[in-house]
mmCIF file of the N, C-alpha and C atoms, coordinates in Angstrom:
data_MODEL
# 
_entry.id   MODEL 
# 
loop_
_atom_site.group_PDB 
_atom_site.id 
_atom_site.type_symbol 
_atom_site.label_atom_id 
_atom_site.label_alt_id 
_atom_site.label_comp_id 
_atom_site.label_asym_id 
_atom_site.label_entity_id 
_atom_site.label_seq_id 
_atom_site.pdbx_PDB_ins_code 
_atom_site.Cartn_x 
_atom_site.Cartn_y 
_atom_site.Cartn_z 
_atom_site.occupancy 
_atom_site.B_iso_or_equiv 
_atom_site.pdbx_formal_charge 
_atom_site.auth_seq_id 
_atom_site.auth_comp_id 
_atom_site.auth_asym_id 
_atom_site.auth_atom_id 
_atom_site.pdbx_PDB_model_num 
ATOM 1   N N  . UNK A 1 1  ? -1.308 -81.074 -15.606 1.00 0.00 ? 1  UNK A N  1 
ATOM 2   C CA . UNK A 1 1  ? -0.868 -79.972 -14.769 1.00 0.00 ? 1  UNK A CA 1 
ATOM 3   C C  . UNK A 1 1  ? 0.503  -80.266 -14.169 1.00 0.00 ? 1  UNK A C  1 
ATOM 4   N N  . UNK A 1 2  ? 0.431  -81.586 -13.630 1.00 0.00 ? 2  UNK A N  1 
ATOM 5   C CA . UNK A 1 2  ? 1.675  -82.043 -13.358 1.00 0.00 ? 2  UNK A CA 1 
ATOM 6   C C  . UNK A 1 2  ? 2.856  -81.579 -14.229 1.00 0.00 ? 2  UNK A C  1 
ATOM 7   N N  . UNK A 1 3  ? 2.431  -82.332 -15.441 1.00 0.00 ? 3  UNK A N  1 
ATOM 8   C CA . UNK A 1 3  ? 3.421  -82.271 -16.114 1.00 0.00 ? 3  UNK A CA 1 
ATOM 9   C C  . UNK A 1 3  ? 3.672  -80.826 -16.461 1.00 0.00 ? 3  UNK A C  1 
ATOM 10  N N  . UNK A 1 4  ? 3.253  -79.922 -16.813 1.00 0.00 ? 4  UNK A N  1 
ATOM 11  C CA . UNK A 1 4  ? 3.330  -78.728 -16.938 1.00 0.00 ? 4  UNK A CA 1 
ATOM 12  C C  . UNK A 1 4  ? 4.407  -78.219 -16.081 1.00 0.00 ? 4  UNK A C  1 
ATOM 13  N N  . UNK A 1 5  ? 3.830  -78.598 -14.691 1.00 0.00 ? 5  UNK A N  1 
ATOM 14  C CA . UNK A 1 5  ? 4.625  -78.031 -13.591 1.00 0.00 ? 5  UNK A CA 1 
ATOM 15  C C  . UNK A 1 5  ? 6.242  -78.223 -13.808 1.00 0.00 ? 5  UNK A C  1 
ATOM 16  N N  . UNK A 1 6  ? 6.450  -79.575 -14.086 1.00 0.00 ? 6  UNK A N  1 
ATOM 17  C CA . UNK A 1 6  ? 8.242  -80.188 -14.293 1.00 0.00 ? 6  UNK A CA 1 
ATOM 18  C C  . UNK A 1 6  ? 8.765  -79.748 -15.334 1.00 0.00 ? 6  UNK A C  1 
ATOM 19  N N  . UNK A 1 7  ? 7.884  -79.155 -16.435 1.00 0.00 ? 7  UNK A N  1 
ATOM 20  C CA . UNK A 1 7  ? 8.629  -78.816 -17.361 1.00 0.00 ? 7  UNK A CA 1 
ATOM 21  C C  . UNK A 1 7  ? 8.852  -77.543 -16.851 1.00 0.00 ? 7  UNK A C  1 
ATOM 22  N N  . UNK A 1 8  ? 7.793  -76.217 -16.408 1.00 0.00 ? 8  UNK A N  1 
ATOM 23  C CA . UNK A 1 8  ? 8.918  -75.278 -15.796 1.00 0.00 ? 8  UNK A CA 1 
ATOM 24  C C  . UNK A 1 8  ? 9.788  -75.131 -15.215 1.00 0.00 ? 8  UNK A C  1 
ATOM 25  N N  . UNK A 1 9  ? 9.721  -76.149 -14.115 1.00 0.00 ? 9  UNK A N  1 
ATOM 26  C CA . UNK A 1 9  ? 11.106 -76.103 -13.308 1.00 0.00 ? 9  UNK A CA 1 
ATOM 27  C C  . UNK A 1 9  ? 12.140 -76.735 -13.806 1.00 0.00 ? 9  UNK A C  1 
ATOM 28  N N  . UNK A 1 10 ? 11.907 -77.744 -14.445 1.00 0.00 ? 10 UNK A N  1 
ATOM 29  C CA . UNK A 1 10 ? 13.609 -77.752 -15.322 1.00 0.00 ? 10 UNK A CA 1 
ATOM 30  C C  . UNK A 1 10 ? 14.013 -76.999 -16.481 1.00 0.00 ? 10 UNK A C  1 
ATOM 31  N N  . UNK A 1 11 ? 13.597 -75.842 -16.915 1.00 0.00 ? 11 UNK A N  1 
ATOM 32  C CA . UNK A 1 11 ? 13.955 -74.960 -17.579 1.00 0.00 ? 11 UNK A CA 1 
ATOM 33  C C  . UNK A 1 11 ? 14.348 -73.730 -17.141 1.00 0.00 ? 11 UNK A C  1 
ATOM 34  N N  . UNK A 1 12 ? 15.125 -73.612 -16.026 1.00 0.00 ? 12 UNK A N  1 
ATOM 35  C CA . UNK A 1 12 ? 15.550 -72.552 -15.110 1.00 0.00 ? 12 UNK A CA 1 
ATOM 36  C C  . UNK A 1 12 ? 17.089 -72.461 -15.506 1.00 0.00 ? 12 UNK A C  1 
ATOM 37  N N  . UNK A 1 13 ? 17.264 -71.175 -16.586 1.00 0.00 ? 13 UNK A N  1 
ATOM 38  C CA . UNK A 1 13 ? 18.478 -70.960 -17.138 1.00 0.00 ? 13 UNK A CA 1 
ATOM 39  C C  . UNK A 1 13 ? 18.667 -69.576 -16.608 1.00 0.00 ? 13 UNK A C  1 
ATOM 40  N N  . UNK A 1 14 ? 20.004 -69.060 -16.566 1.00 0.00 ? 14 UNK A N  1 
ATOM 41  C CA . UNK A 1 14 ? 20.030 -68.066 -16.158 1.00 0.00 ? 14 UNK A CA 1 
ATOM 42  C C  . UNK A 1 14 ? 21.620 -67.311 -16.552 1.00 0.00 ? 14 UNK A C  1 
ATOM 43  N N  . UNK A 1 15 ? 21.941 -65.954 -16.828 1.00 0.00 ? 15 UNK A N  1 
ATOM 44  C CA . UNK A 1 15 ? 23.366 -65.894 -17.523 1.00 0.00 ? 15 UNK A CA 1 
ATOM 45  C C  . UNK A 1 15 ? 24.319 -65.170 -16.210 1.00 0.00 ? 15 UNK A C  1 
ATOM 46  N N  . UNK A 1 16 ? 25.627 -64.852 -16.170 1.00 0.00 ? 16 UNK A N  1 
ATOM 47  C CA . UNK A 1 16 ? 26.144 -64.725 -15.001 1.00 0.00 ? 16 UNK A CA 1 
ATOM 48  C C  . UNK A 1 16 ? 27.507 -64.110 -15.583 1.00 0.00 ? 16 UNK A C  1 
ATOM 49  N N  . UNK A 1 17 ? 27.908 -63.020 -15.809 1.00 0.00 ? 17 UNK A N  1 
ATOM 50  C CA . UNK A 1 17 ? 28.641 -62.930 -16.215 1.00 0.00 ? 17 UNK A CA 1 
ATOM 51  C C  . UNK A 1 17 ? 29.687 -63.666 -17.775 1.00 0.00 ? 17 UNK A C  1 
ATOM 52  N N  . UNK A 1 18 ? 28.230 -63.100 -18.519 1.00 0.00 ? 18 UNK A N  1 
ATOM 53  C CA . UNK A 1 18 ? 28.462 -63.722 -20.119 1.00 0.00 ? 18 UNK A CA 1 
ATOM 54  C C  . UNK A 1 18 ? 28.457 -64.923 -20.213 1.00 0.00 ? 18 UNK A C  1 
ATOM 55  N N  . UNK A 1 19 ? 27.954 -65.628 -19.384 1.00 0.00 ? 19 UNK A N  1 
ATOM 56  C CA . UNK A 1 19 ? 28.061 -67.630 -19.772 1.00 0.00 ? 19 UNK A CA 1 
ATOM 57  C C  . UNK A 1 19 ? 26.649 -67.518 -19.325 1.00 0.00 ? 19 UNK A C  1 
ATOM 58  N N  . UNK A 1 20 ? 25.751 -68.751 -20.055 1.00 0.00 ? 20 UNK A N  1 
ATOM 59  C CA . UNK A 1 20 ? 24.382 -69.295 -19.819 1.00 0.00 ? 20 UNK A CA 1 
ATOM 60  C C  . UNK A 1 20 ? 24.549 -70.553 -19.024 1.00 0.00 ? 20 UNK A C  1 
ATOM 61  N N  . UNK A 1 21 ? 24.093 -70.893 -17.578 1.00 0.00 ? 21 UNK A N  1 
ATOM 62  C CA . UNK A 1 21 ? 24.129 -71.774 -16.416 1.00 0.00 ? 21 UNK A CA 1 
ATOM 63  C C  . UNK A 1 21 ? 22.452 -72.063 -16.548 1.00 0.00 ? 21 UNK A C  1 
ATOM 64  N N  . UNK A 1 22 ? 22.604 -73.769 -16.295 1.00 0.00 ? 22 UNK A N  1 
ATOM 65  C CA . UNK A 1 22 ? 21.140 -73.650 -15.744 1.00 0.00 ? 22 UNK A CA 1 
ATOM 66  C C  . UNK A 1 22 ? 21.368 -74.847 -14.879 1.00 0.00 ? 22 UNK A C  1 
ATOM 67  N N  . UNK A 1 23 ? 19.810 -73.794 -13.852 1.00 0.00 ? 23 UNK A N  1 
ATOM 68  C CA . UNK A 1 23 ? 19.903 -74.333 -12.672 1.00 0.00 ? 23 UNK A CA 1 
ATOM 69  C C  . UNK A 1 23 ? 19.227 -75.588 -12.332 1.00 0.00 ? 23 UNK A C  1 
ATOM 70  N N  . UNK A 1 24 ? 20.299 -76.537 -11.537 1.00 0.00 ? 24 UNK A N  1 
ATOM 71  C CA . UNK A 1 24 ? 20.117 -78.097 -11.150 1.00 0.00 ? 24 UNK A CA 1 
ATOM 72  C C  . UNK A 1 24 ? 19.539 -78.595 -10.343 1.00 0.00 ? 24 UNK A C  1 
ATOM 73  N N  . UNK A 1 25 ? 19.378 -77.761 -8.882  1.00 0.00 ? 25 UNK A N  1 
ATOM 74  C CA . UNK A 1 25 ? 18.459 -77.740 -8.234  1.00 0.00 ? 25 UNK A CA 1 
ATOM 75  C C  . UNK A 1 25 ? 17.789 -76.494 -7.495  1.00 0.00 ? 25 UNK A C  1 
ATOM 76  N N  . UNK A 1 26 ? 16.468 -76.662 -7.273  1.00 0.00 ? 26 UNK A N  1 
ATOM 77  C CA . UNK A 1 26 ? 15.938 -75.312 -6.365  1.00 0.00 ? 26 UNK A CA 1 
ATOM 78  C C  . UNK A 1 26 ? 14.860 -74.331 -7.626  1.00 0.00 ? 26 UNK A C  1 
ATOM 79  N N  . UNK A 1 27 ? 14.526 -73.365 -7.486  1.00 0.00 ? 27 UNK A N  1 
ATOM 80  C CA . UNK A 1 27 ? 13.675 -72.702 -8.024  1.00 0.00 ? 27 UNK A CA 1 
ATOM 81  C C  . UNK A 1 27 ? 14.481 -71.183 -8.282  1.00 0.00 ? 27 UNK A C  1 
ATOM 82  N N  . UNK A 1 28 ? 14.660 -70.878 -9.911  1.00 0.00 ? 28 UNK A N  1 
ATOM 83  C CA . UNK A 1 28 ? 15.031 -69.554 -10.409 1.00 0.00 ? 28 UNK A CA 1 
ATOM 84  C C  . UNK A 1 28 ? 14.500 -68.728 -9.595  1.00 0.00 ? 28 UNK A C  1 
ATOM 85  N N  . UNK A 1 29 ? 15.419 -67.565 -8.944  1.00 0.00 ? 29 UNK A N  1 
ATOM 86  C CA . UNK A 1 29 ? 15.166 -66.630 -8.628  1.00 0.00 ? 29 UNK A CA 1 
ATOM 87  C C  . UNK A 1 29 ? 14.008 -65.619 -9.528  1.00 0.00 ? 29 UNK A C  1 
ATOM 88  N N  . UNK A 1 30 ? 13.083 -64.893 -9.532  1.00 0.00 ? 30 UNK A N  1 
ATOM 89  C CA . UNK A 1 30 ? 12.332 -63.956 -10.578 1.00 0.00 ? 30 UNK A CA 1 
ATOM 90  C C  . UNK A 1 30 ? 11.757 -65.110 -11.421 1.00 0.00 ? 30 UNK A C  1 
ATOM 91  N N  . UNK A 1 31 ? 11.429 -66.280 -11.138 1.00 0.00 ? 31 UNK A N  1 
ATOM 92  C CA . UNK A 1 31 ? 10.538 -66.654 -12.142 1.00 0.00 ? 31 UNK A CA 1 
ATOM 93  C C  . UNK A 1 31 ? 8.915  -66.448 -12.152 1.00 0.00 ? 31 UNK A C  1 
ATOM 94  N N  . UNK A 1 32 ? 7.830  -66.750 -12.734 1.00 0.00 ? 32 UNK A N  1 
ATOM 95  C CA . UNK A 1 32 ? 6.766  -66.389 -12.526 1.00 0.00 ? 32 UNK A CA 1 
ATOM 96  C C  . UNK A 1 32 ? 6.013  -67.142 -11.479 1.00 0.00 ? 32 UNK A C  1 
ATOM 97  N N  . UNK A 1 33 ? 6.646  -68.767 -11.433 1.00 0.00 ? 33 UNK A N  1 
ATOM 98  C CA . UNK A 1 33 ? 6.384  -69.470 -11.036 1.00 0.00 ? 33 UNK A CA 1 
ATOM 99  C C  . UNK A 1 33 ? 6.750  -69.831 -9.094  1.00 0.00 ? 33 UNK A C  1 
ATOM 100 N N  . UNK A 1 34 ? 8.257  -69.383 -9.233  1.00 0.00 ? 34 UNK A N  1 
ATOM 101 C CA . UNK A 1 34 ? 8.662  -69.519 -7.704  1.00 0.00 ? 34 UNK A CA 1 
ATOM 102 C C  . UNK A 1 34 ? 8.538  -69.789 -6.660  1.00 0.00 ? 34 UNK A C  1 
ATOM 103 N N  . UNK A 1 35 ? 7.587  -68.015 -6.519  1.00 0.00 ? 35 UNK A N  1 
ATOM 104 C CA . UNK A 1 35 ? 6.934  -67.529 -5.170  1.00 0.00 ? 35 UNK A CA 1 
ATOM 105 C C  . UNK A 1 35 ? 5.474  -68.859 -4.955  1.00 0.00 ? 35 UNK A C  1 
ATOM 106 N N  . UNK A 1 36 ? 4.907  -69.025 -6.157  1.00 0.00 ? 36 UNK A N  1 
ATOM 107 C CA . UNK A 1 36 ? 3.847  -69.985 -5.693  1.00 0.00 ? 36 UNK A CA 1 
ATOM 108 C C  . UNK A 1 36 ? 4.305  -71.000 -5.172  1.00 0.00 ? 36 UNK A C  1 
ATOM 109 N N  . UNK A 1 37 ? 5.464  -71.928 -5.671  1.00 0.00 ? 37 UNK A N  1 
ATOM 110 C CA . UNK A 1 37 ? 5.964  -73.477 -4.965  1.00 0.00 ? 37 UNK A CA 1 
ATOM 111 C C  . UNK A 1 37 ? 6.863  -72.578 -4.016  1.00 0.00 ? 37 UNK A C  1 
ATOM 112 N N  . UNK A 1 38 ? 7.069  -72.093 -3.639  1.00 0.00 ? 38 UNK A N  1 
ATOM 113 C CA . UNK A 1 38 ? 7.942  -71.605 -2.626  1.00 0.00 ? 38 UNK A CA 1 
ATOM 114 C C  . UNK A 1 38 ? 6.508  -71.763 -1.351  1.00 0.00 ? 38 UNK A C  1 
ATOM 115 N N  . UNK A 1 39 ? 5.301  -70.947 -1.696  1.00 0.00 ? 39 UNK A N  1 
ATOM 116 C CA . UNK A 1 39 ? 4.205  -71.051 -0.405  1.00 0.00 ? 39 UNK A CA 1 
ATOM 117 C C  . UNK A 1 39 ? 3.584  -72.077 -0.781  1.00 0.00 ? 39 UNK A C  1 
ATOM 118 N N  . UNK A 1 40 ? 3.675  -73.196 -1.576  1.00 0.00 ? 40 UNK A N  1 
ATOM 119 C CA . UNK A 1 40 ? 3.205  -73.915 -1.339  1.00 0.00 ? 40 UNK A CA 1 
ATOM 120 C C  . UNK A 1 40 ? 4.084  -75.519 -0.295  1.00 0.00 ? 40 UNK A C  1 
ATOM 121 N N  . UNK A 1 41 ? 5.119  -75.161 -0.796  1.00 0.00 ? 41 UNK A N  1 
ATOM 122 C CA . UNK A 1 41 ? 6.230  -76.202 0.150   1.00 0.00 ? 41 UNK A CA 1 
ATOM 123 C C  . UNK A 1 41 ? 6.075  -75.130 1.132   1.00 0.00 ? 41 UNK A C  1 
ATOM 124 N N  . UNK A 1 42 ? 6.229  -74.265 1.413   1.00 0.00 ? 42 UNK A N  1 
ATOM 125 C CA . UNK A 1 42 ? 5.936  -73.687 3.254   1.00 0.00 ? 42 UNK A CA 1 
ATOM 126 C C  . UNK A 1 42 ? 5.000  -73.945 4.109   1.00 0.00 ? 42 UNK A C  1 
ATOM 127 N N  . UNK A 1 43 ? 3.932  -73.986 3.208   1.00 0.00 ? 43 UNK A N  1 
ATOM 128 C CA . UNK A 1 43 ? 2.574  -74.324 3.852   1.00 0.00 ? 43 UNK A CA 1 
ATOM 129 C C  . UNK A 1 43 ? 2.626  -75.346 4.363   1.00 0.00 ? 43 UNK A C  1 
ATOM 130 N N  . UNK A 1 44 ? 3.214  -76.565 3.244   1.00 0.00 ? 44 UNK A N  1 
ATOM 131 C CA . UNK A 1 44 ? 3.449  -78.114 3.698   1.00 0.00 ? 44 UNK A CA 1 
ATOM 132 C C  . UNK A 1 44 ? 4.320  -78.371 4.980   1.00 0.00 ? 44 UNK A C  1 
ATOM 133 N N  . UNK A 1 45 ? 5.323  -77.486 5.112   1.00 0.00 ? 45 UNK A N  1 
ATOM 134 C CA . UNK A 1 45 ? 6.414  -77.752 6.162   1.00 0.00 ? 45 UNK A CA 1 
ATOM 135 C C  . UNK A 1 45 ? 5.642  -77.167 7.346   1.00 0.00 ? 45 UNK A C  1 
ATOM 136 N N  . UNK A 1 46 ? 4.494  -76.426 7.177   1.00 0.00 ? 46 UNK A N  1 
ATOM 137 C CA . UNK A 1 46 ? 4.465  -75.981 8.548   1.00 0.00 ? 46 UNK A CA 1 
ATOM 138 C C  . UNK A 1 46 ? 3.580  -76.731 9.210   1.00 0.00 ? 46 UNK A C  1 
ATOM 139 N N  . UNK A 1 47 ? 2.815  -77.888 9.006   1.00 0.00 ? 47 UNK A N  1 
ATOM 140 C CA . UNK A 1 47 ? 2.615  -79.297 9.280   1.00 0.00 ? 47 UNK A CA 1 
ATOM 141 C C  . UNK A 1 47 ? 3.571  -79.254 10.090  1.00 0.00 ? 47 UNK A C  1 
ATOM 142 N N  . UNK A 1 48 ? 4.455  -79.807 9.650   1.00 0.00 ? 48 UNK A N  1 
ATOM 143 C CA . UNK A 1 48 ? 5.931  -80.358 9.986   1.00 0.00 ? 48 UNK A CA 1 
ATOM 144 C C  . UNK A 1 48 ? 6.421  -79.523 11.427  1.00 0.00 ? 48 UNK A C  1 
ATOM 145 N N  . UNK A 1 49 ? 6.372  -78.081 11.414  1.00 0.00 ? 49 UNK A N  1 
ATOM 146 C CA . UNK A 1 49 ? 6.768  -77.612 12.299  1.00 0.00 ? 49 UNK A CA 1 
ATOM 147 C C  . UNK A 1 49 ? 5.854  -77.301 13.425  1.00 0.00 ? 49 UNK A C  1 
ATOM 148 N N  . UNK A 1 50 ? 4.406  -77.455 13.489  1.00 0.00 ? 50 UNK A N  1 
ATOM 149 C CA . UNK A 1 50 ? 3.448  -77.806 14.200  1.00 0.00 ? 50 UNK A CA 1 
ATOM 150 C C  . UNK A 1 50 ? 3.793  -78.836 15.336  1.00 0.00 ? 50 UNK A C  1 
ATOM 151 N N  . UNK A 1 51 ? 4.516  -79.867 14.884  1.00 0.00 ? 51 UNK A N  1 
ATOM 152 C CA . UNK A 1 51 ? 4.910  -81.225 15.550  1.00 0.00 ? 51 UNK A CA 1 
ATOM 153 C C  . UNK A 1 51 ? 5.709  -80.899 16.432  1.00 0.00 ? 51 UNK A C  1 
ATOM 154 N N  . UNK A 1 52 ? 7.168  -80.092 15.328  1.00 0.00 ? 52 UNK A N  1 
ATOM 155 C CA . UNK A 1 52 ? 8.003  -80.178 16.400  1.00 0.00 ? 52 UNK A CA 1 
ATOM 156 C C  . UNK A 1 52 ? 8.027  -79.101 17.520  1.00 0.00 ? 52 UNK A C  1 
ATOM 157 N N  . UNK A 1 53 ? 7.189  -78.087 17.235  1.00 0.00 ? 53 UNK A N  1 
ATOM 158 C CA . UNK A 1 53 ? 6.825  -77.523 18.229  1.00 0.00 ? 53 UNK A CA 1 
ATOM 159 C C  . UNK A 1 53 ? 6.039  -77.694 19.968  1.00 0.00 ? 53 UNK A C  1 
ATOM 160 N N  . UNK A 1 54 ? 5.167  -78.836 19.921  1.00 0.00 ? 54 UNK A N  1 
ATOM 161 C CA . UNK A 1 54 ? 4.758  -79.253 20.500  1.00 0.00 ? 54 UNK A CA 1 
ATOM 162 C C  . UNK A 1 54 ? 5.307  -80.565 20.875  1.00 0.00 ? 54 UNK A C  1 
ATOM 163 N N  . UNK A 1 55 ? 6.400  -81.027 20.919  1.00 0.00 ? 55 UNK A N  1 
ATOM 164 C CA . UNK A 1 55 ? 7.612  -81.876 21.554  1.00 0.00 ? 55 UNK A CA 1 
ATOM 165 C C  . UNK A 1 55 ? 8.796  -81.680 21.251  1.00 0.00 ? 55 UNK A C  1 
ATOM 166 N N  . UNK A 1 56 ? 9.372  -80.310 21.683  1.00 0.00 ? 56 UNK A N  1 
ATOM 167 C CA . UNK A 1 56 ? 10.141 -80.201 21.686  1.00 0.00 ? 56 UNK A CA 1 
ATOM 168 C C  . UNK A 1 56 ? 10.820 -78.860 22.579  1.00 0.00 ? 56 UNK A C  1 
ATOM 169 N N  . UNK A 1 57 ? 11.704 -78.033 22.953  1.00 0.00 ? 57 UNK A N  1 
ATOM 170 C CA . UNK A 1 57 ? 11.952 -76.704 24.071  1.00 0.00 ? 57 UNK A CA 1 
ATOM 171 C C  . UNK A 1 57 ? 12.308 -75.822 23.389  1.00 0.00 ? 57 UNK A C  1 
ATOM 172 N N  . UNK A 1 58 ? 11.232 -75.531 22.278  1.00 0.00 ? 58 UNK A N  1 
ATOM 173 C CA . UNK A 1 58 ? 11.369 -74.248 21.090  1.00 0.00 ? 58 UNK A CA 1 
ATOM 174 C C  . UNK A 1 58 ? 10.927 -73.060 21.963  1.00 0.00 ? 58 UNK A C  1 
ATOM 175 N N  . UNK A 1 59 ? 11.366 -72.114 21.879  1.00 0.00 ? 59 UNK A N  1 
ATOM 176 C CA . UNK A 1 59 ? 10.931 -71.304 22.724  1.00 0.00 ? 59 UNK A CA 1 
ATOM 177 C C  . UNK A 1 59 ? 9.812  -69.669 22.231  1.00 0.00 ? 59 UNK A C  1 
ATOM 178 N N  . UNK A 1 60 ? 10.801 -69.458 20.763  1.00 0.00 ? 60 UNK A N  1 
ATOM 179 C CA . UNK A 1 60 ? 10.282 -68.884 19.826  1.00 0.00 ? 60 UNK A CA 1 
ATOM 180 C C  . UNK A 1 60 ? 10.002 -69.607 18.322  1.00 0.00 ? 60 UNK A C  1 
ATOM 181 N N  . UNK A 1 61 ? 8.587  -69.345 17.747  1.00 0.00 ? 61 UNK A N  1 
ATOM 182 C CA . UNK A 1 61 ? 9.423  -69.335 16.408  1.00 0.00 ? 61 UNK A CA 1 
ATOM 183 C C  . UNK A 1 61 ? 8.511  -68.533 15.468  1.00 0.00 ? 61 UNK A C  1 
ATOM 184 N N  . UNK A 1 62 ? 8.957  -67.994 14.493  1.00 0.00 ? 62 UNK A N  1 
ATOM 185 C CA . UNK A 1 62 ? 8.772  -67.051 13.586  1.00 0.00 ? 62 UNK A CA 1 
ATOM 186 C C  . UNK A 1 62 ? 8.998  -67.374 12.388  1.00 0.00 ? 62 UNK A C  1 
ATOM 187 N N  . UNK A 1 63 ? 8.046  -66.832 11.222  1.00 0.00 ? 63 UNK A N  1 
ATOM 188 C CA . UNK A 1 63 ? 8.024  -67.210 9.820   1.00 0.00 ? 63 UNK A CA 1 
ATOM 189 C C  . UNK A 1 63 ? 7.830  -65.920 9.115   1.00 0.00 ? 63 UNK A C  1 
ATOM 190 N N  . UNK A 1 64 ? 8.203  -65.059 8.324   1.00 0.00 ? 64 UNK A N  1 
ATOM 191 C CA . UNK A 1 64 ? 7.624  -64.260 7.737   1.00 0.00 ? 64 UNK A CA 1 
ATOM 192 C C  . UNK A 1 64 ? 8.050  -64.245 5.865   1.00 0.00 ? 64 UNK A C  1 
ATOM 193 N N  . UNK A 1 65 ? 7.412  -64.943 4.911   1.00 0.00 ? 65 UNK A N  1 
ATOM 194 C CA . UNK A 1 65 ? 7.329  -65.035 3.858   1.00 0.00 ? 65 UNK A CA 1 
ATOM 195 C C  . UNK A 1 65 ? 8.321  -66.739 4.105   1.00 0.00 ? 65 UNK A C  1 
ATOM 196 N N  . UNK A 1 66 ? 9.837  -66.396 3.722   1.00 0.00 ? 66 UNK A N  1 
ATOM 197 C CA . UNK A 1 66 ? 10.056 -67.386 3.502   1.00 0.00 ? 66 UNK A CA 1 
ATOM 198 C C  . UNK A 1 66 ? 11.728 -67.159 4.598   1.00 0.00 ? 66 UNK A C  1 
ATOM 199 N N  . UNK A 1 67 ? 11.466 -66.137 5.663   1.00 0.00 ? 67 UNK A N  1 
ATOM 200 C CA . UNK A 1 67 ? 12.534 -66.457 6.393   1.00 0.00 ? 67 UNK A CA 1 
ATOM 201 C C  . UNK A 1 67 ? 11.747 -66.969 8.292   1.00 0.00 ? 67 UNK A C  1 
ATOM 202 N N  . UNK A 1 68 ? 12.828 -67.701 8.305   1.00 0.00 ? 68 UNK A N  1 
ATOM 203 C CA . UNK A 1 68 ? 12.260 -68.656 9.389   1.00 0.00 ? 68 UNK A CA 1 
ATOM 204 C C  . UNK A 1 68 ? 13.496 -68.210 10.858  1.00 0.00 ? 68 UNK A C  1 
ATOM 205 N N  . UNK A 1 69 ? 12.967 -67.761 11.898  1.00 0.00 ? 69 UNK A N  1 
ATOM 206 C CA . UNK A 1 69 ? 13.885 -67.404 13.355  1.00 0.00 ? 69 UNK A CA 1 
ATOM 207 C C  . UNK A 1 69 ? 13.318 -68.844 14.034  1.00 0.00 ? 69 UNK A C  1 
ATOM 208 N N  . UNK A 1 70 ? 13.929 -69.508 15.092  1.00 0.00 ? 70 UNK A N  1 
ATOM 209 C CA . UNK A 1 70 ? 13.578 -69.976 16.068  1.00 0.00 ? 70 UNK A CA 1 
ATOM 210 C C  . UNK A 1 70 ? 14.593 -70.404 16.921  1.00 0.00 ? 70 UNK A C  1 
ATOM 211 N N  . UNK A 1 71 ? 14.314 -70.083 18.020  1.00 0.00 ? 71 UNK A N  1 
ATOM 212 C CA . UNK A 1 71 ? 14.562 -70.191 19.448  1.00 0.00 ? 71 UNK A CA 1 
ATOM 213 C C  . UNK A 1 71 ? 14.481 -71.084 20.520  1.00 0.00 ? 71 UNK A C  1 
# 
């Protein structure tokens, strides 16, 4: 499964004005795959932001899909 996984993400090509680029780091925009490692690293970070919420003088903070406000 693993491996499965690395081979999609390093096959993220994409064209841009008549030239073929592929992408080096991060996750293709419109792939099938994306949106899932996209909520799945969010999920993980929000561990992360659990912490710093609770030591630290955040005042707001907000998540909705994958844009993040805080205050």
């Amino acid at each position: 499964m693993l491996w499965l996984m690395k081979t999609v993400l390093s096959q993220n090509y994409f064209a841009f004005s008549d030239n073929i680029y592929q992408l080096l780091y991060g996750i293709a925009m419109g792939s099938a795959i994306s949106s899932i490692i996209t909520e799945i690293y969010l999920c993980y970070e929000n561990i992360f932001i659990k912490h710093i919420l609770q030591t630290t003088n955040i005042i707001f903070y907000t998540r909705y899909v994958y844009d993040t406000l805080i205050i």
